[in-house]
LOPA-899487 format. One record per residue: x, y, z of N, C-alpha, C, O in turn; residue number from 1; residue in one letter; chain. Coordinates in nm, 4 decimals. Example, Ala and Ser with C-alpha at 12.3 -4.5 7.8 and 13.67 -1.06 7.14 Angstrom:
BEGIN
nu_nv_nw_cau_cav_caw_cu_cv_cw_ou_ov_ow_marlum_fimi_vexdren
1.3190_-0.5690_0.7800_1.2300_-0.4500_0.7800_1.3200_-0.3300_0.7800_1.4236_-0.3319_0.8465_1_a_A
1.2850_-0.2250_0.7080_1.3670_-0.1060_0.7140_1.2900_0.0030_0.7870_1.3409_0.1138_0.8039_2_s_A
END
This chain:
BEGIN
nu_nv_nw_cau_cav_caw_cu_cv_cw_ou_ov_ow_marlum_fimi_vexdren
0.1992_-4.4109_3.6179_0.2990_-4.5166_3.6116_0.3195_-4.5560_3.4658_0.2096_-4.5723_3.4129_1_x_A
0.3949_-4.5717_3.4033_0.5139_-4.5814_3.3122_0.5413_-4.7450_3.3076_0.6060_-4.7964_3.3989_2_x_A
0.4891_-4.8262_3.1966_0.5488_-4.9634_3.2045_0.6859_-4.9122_3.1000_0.6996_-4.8122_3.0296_3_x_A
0.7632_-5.0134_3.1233_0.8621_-5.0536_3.0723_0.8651_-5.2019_3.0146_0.8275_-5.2969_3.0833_4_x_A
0.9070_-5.2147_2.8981_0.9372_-5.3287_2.7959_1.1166_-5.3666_2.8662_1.1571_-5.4746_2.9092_5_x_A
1.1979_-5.2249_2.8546_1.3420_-5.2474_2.9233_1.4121_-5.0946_2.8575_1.3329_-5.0036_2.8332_6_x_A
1.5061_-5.0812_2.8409_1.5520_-5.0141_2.8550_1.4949_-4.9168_2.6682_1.4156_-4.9574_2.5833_7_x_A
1.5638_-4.8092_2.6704_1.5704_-4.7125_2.5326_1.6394_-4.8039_2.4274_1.6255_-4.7627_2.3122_8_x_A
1.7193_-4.9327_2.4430_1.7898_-5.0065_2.3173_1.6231_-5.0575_2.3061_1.6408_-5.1159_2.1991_9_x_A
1.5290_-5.0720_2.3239_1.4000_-5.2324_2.3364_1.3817_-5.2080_2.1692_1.3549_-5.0945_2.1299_10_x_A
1.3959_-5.3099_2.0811_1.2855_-5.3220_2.0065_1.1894_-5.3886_2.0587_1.1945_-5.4749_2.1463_11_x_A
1.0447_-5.3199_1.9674_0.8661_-5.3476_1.9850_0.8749_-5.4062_1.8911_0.9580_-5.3775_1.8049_12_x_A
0.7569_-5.5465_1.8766_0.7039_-5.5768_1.7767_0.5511_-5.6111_1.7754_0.4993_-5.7119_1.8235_13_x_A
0.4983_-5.5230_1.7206_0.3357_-5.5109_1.7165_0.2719_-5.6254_1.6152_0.2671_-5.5933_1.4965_14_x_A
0.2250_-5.7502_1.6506_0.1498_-5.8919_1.5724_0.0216_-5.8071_1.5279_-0.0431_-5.7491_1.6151_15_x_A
-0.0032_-5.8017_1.4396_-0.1429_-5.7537_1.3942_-0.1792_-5.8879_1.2762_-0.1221_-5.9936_1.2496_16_x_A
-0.3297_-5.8056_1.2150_-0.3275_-5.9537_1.1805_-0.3455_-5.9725_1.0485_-0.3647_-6.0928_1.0305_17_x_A
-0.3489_-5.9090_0.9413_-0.2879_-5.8999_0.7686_-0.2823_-5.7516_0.7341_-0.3504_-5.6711_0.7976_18_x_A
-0.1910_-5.7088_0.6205_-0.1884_-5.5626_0.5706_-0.3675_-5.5272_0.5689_-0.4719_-5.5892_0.5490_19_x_A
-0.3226_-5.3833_0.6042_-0.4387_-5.2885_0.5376_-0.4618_-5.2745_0.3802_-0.3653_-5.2525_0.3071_20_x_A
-0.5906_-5.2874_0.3293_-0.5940_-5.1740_0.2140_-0.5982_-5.0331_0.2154_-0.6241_-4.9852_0.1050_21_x_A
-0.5842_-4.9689_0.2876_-0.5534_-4.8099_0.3309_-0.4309_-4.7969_0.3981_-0.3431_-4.8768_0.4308_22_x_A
-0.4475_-4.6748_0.4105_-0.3055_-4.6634_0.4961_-0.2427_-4.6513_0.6002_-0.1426_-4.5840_0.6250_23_x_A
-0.3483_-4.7683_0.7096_-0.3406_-4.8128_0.8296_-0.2817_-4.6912_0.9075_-0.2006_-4.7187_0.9959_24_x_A
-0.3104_-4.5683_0.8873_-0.2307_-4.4744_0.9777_-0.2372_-4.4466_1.1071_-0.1561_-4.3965_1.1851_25_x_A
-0.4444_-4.5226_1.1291_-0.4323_-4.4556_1.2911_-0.3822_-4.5865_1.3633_-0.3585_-4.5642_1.4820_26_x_A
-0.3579_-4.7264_1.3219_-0.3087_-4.8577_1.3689_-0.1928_-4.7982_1.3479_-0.1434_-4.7871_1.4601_27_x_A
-0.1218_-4.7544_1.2714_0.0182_-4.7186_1.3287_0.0385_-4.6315_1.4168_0.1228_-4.6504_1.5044_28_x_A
-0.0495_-4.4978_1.4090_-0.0339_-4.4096_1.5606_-0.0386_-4.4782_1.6818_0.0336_-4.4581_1.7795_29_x_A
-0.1359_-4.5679_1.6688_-0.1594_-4.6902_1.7976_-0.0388_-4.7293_1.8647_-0.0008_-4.7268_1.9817_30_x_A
0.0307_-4.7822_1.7081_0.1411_-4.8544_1.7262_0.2466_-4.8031_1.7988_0.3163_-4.8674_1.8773_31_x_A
0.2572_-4.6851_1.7711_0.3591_-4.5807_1.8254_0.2901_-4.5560_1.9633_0.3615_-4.5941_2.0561_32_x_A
0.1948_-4.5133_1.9941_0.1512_-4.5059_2.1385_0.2289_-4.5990_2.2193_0.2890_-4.5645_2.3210_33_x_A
0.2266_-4.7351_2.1659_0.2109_-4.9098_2.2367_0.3907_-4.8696_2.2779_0.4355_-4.9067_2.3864_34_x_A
0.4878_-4.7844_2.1681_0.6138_-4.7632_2.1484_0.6417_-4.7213_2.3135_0.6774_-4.7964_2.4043_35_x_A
0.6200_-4.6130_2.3173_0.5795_-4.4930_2.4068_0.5743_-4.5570_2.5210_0.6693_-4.5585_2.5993_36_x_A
0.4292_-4.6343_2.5484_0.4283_-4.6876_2.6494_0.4865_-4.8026_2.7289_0.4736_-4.8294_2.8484_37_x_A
0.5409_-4.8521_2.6513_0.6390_-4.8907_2.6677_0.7758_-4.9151_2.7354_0.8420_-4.9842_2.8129_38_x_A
0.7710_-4.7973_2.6417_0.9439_-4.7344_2.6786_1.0319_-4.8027_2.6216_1.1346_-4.8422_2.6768_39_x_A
0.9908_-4.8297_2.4705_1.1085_-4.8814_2.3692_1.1317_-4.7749_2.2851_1.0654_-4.6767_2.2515_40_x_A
1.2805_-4.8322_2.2494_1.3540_-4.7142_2.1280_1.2729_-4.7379_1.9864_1.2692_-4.6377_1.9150_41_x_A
1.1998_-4.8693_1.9293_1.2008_-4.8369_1.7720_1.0679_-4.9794_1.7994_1.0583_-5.0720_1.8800_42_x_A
0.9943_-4.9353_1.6972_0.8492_-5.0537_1.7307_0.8838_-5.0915_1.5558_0.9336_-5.0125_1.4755_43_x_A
0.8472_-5.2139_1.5318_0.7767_-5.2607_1.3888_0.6473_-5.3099_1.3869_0.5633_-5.3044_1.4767_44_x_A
0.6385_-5.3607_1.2719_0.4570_-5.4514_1.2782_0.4986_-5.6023_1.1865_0.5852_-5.6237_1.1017_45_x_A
0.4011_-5.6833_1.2440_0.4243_-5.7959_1.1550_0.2833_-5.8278_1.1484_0.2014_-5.7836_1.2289_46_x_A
0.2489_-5.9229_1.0292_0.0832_-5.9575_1.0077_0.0688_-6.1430_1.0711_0.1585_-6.2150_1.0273_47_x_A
-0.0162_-6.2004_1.1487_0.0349_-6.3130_1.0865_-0.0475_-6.3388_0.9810_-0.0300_-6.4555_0.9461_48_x_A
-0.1329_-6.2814_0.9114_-0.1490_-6.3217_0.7731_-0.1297_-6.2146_0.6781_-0.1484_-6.0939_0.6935_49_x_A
-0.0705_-6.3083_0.5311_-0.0451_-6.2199_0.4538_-0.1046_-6.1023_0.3195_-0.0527_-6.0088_0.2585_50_x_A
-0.2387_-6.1692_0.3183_-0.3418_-6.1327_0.2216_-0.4213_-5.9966_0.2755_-0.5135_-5.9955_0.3570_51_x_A
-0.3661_-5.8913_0.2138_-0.4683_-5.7478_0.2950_-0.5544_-5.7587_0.2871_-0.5794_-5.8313_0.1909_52_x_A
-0.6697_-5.7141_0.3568_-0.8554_-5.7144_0.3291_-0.8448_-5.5863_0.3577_-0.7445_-5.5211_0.3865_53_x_A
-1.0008_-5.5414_0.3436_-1.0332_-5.4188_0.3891_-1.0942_-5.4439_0.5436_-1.0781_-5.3597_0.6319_54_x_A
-1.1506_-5.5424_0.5607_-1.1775_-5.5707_0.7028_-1.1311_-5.7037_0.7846_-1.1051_-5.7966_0.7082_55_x_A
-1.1213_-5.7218_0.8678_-1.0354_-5.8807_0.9145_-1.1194_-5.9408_0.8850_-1.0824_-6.0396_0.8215_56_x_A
-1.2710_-5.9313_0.9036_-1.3675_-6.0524_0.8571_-1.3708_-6.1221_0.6916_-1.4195_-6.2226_0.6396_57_x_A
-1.2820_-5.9944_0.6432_-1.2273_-6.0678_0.4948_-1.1094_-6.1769_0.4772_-1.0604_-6.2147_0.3708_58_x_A
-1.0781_-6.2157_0.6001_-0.9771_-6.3202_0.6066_-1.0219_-6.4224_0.5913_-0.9628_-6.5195_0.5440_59_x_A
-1.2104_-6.4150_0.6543_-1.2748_-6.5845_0.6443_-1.2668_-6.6026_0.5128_-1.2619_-6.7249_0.4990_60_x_A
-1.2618_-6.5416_0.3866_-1.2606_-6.5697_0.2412_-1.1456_-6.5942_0.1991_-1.1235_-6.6937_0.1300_61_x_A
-1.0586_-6.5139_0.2311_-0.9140_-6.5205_0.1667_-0.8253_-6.6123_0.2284_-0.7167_-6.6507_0.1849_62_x_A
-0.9088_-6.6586_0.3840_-0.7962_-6.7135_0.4354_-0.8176_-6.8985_0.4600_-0.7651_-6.9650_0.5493_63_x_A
-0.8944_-6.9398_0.3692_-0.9432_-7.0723_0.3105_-0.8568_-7.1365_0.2816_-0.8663_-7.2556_0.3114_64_x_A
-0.7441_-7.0942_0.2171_-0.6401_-7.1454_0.1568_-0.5277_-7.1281_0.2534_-0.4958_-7.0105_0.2711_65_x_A
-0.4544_-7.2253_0.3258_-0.2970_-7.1845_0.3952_-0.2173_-7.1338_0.3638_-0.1175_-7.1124_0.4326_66_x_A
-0.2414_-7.0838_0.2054_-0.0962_-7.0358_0.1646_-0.0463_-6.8758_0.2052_0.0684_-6.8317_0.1979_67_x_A
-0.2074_-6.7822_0.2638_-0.1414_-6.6601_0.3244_-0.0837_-6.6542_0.4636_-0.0144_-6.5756_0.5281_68_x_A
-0.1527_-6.7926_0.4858_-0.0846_-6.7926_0.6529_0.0565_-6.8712_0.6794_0.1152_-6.8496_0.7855_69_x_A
0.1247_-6.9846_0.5601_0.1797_-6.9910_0.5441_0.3129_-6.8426_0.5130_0.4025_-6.7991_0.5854_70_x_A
0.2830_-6.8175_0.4235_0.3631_-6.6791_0.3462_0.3785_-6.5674_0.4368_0.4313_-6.4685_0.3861_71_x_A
0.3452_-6.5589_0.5591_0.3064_-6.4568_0.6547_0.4500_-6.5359_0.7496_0.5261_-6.4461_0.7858_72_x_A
0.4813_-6.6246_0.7780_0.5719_-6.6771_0.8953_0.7424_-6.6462_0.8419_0.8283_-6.6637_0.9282_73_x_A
0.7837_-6.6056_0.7160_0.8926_-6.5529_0.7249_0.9286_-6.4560_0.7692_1.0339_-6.4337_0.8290_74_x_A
0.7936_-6.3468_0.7292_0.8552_-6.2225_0.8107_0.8446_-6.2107_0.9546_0.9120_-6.1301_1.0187_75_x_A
0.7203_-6.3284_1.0306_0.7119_-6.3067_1.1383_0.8714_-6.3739_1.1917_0.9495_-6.3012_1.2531_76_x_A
0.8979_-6.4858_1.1670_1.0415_-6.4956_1.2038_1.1343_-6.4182_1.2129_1.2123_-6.4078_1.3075_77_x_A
1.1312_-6.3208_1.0537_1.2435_-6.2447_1.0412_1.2077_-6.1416_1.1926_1.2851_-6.1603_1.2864_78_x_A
1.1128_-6.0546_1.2099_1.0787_-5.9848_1.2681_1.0881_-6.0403_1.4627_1.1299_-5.9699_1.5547_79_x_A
1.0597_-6.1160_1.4679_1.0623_-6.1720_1.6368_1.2494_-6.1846_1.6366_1.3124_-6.1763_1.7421_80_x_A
1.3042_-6.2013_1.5275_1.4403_-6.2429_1.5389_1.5217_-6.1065_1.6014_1.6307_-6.0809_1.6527_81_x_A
1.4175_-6.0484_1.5695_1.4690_-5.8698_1.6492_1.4374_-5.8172_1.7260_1.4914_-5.7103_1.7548_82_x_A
1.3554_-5.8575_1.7817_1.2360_-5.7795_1.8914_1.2643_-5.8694_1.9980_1.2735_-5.9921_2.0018_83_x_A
1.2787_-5.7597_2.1034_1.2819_-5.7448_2.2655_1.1813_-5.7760_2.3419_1.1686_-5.8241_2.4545_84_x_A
1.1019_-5.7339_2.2467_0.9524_-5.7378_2.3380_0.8266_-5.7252_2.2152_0.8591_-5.6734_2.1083_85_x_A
0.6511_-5.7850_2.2382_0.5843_-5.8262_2.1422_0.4533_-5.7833_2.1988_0.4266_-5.8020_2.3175_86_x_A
0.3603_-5.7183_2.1042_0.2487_-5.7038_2.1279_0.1484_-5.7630_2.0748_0.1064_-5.6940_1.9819_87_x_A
0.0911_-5.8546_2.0881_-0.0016_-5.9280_2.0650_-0.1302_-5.8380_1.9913_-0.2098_-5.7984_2.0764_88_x_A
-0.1562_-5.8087_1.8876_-0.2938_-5.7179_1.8670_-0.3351_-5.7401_1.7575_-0.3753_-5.6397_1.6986_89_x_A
-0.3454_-5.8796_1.6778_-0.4276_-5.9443_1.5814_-0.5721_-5.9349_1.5992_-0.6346_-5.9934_1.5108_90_x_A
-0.6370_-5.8824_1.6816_-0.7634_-5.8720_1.7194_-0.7908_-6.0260_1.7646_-0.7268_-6.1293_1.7448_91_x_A
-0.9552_-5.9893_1.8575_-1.0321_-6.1254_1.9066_-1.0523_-6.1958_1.8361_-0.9843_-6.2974_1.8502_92_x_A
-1.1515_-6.1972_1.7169_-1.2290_-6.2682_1.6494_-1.1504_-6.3572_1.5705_-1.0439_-6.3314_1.5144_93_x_A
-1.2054_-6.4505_1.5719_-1.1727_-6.5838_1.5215_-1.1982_-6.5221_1.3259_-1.2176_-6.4035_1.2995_94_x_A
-1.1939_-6.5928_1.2568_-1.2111_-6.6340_1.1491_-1.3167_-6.7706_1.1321_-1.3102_-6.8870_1.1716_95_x_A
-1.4002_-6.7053_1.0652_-1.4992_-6.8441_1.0180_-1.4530_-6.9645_0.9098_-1.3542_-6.9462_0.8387_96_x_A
-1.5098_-7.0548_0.9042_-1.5061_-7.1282_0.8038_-1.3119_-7.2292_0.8026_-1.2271_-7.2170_0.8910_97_x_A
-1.3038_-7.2855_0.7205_-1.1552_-7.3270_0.7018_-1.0932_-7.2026_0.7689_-1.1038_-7.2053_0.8915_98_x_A
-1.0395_-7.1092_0.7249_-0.9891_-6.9983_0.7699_-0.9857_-7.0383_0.9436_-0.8850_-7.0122_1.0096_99_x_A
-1.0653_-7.0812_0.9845_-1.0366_-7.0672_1.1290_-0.9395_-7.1603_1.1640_-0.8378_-7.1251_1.2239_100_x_A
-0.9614_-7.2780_1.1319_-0.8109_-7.3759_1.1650_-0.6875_-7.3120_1.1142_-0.5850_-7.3104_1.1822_101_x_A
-0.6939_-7.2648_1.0088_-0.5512_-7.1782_0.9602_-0.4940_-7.1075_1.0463_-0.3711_-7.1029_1.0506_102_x_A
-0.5739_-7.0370_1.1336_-0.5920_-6.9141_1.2148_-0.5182_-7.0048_1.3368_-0.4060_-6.9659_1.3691_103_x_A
-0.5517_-7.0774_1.3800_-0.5156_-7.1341_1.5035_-0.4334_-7.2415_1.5284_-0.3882_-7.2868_1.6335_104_x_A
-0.4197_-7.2812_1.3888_-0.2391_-7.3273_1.3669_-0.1481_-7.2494_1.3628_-0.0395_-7.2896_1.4046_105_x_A
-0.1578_-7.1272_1.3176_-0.0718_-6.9762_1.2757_-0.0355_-6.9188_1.4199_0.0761_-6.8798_1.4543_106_x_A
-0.1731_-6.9216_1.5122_-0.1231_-6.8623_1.6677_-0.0808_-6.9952_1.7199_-0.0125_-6.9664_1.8182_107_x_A
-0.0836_-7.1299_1.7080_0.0128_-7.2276_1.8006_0.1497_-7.2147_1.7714_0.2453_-7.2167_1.8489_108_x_A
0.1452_-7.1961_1.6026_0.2980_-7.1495_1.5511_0.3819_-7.0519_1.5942_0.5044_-7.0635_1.5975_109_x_A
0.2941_-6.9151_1.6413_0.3818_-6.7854_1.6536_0.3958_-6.8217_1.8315_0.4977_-6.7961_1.8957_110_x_A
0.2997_-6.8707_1.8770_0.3145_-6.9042_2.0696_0.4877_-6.9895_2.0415_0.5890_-6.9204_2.0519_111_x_A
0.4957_-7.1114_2.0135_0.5862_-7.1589_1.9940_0.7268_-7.0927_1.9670_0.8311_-7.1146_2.0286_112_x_A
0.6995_-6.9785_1.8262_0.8072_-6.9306_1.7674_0.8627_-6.8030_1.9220_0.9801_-6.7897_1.9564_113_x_A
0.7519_-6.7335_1.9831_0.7333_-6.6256_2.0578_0.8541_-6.7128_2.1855_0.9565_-6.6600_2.2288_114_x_A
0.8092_-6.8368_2.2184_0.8605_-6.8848_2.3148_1.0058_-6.9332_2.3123_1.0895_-6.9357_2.4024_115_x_A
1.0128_-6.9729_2.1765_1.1745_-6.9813_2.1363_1.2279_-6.8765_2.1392_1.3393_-6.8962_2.1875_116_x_A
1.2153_-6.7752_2.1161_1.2980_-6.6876_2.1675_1.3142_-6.5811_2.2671_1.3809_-6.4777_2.2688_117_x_A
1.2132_-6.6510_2.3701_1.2176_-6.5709_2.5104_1.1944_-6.4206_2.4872_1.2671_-6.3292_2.5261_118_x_A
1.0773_-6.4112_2.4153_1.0805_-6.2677_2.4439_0.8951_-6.2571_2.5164_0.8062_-6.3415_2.5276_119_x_A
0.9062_-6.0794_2.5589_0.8321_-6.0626_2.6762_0.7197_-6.0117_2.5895_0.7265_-5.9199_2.5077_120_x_A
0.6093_-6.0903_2.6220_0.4808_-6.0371_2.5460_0.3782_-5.9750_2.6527_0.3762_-5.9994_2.7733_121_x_A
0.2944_-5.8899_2.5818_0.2511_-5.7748_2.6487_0.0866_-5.7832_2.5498_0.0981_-5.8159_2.4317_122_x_A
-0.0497_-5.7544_2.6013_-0.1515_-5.7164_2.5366_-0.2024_-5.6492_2.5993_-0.1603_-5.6059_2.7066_123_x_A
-0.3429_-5.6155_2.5285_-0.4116_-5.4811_2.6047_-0.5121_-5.5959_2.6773_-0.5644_-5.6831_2.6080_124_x_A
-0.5358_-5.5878_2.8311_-0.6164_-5.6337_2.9022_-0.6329_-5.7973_2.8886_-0.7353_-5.8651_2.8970_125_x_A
-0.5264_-5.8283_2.8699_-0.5181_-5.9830_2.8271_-0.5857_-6.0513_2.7074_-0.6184_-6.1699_2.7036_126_x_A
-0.6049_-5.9442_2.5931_-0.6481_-6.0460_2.4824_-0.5885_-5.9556_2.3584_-0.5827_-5.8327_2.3588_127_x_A
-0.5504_-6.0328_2.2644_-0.5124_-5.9736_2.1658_-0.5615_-5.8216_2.0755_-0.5180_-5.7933_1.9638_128_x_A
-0.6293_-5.7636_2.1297_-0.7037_-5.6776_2.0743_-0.6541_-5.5914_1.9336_-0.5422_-5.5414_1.9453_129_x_A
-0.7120_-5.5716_1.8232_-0.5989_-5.4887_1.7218_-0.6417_-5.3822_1.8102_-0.7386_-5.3817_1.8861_130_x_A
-0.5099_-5.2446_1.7782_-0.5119_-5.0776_1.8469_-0.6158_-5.0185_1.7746_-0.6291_-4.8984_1.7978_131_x_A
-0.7171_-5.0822_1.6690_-0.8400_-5.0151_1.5963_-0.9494_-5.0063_1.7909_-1.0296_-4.9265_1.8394_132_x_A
-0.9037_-5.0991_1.8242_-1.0384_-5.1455_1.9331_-0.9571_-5.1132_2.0959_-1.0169_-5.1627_2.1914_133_x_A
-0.8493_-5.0478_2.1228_-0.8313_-5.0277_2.2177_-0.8759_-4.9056_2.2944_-0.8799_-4.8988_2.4172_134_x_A
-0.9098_-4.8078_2.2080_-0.9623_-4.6331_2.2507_-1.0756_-4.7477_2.2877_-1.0101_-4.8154_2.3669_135_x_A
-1.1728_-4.7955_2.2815_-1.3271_-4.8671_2.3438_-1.2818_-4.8784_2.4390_-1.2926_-4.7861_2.5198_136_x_A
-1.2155_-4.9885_2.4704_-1.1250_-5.1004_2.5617_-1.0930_-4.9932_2.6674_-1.1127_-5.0239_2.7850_137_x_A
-1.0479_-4.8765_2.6396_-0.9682_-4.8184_2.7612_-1.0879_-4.6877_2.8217_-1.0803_-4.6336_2.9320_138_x_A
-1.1971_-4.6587_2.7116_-1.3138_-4.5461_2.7747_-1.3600_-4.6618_2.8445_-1.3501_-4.6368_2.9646_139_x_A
-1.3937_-4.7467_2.8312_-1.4983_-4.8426_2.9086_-1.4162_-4.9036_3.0332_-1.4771_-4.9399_3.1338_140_x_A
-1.3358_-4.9094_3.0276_-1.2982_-4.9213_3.1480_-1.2620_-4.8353_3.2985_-1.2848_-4.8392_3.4194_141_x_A
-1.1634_-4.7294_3.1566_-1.1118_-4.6217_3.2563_-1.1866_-4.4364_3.1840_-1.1260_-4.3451_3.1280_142_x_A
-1.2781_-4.4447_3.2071_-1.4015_-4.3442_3.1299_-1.3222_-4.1949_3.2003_-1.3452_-4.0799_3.1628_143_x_A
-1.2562_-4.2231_3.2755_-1.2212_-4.0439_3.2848_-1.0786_-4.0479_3.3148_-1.0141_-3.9768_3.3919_144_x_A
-1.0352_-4.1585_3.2286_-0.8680_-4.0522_3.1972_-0.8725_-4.0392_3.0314_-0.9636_-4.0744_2.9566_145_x_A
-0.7949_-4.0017_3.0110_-0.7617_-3.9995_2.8738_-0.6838_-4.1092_2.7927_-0.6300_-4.2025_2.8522_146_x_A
-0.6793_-4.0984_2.6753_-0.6480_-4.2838_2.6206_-0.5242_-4.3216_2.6548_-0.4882_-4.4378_2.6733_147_x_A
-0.4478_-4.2093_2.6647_-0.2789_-4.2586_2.6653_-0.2839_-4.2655_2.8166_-0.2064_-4.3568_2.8452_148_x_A
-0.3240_-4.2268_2.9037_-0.3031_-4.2727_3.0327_-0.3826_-4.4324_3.0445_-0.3260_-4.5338_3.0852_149_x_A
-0.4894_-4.4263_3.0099_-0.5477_-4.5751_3.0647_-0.4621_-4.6312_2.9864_-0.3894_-4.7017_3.0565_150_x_A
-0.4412_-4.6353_2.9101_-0.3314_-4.7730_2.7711_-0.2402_-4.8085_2.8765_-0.1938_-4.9197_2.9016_151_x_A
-0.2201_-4.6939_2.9374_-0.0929_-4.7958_3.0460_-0.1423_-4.8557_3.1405_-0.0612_-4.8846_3.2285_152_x_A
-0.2898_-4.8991_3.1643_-0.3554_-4.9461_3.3098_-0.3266_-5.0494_3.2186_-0.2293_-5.1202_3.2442_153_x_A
-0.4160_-5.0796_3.0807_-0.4651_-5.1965_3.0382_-0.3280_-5.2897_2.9403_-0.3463_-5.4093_2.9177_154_x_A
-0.2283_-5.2363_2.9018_-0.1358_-5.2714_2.8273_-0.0525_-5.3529_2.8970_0.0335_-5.2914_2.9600_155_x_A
-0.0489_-5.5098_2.9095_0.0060_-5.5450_3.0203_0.0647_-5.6994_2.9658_0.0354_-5.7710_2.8701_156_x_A
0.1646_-5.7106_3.0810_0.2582_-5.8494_3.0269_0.1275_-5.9384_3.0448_0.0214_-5.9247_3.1058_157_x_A
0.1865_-6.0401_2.9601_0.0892_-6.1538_2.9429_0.1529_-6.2425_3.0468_0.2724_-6.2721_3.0505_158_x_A
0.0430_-6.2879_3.1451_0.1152_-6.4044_3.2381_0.2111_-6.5201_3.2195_0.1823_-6.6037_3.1339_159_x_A
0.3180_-6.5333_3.2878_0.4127_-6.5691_3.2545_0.5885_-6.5368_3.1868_0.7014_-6.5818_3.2064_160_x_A
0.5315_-6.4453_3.1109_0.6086_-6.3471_3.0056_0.7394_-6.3317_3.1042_0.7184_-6.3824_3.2144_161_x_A
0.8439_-6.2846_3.0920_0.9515_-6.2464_3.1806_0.9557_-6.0442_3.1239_0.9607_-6.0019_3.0084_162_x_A
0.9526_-5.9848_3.2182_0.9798_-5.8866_3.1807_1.1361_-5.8434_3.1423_1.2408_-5.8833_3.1933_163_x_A
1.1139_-5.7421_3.0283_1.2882_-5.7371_2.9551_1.3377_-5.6314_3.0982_1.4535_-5.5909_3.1079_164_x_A
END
C-alpha cells in the first residue's frame, strides 16, 4: 500500500532540524524516499534552526541564543507557503540547557504557522524522527521487509491532519 500526500502536483516539505556540516546526502536520499512515498511531484527541506552543527546535540551550545531560531522562521514561512503537505523530522531529542525553551517556542511557532495554512502533516510513527533514525525505526519494527516498504507502514498522517 502506497500512501498518498495527493496527487503528482503535491509539494513535500521535509522540517529537519539545522543545516548539516557535510553534505547531508543520505538525509536527502531519505528525503526523497519520504517524496516517493508519498506520492508527491517535488519535496524541499527546511531547518527550524539556523546554525549547522555537526551533530543536533550541538544545538544545546549554539542554540543559547534565539537568534538561530529566530533567523530559521523566514524560510520556514517562505517554504510552508508552498507545500501541500509536511514532514515533521527534526528528530526527538530535546535540546539541553536555554536552547531547550528556544526549541519549544520554535515548535509552538511552526504548529501554529503549520495550522495556518492547513496543510497535511505526516511523521514516521508519530514522532518527529530525523530520516538519519528511520532505517532503526522501521528494522525494529518491521525486521523482514525492506526499508522502503516498512517507511510506508510507519510514515503516517499525524492525527488530525486532513489528508491532501
Amino acid at each position: 500500500m502506497k500512501h498518498r500526500a495527493a496527487d503528482q502536483t503535491t509539494s513535500l516539505l521535509v522540517i529537519l532540524s539545522n543545516p548539516p556540516t557535510t553534505s547531508g546526502l543520505r538525509t536527502l536520499q531519505r528525503v526523497e524516499l519520504a517524496r516517493k512515498t508519498l506520492g508527491c511531484a517535488s519535496v524541499a527541506t527546511a531547518n527550524i534552526f539556523s546554525i549547522p552543527t555537526y551533530r543536533t546535540d550541538g544545538v544545546s551550545a549554539v542554540g543559547a541564543n534565539e537568534a538561530g531560531w529566530l533567523a530559521a522562521r523566514p524560510g520556514l514561512s517562505d517554504a510552508l507557503s508552498v507545500a501541500d503537505a509536511v514532514v515533521l523530522a527534526y528528530g526527538c531529542q530535546e535540546p539541553s540547557g536555554t536552547a531547550r525553551q528556544h526549541f519549544r517556542d520554535q515548535l509552538s511557532w511552526l504548529a501554529e504557522e503549520i495550522e495556518n495554512h492547513g496543510i497535511s502533516t505526516w511523521m514516521v510513527a508519530g514522532r518527529p524522527r530525523h530520516p538519519s533514525r528511520w532505517h532503526r525505526h522501521t528494522h525494529a519494527a518491521y525486521p523482514d521487509l525492506p526499508f522502503a516498504e516498512a517507511l510506508v507502514q510507519v510514515l503516517l498522517p499525524v492525527g488530525g491532519a486532513k489528508e491532501a
